[in-house]
N, C-alpha and C positions, 0 to 999 in steps of 0.2 A: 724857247720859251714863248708862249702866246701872249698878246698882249691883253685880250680880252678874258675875263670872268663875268662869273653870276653869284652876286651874293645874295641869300637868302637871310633876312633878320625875322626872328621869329618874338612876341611877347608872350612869356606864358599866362597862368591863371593863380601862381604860384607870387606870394608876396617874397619869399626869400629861396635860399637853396633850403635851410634846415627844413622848413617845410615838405620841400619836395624830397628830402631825404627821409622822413618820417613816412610822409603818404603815398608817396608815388615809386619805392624804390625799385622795385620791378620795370617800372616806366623808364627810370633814368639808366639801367643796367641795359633794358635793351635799347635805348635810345645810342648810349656809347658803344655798344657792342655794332650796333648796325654804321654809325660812323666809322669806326676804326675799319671795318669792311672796305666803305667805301674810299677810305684813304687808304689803302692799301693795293687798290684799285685803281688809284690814279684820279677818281673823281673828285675828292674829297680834300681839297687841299691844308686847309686849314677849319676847324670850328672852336668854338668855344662859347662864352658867357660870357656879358658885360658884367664888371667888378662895380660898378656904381651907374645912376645913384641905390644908394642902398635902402630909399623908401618909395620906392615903383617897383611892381612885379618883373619877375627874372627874365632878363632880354637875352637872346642869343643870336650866334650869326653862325655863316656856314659858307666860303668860298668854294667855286665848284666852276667845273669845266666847260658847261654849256648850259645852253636855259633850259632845257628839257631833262638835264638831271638835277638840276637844280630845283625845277617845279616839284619832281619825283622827290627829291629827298624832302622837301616840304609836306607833298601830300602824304606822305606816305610814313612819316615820322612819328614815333610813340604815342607820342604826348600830344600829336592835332590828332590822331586816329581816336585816342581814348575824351577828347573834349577839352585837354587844359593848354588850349592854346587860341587866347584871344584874338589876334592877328598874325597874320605874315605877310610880308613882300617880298620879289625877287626884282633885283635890281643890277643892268649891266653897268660893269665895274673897268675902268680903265689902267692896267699898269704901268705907270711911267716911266720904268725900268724897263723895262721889254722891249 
């Protein structure tokens, strides 16, 4: 197991999910389709969405094997390609476990 990650936090442009499940559902099917990809691949270890707070637009993260896929799955992700994604970072991550 390595001990080092890249996590990606993304802010979208989106106040809740319902929203993004009304307007952007194409966005979100390939958004999941292309992660599950990449976890399946080894890159992708973990992603998901922060649960709260529930009144700041929908934050997400994404652990990942090195910074240059890391970067990749950022740049290159539905929702920053199509414009609803406020910000991101990539940030190296330390396992204390490892």
């Amino acid at each position: 197991m390595q001990s080092r990650y890249w996590v990606v936090q993304m802010t979208t442009t989106f106040p809740s999910f319902d929203r993004v499940r009304v307007e952007a559902p194409d966005l979100m099917a390939a958004h999941i389709a292309r992660s599950r990809e990449l976890h399946t691949q080894g890159v992708l270890l973990m992603g998901g969405a922060f649960l709260e707070p529930p009144d700041r637009p929908v934050q997400t993260m994404g652990v990942l094997t090195s910074r240059e896929a890391a970067e990749a799955y950022a740049r290159e992700d539905p929702f920053v390609v199509a414009g609803h994604v406020a910000e991101w970072t990539v940030r190296e991550w330390a396992n204390m476990f490892a």
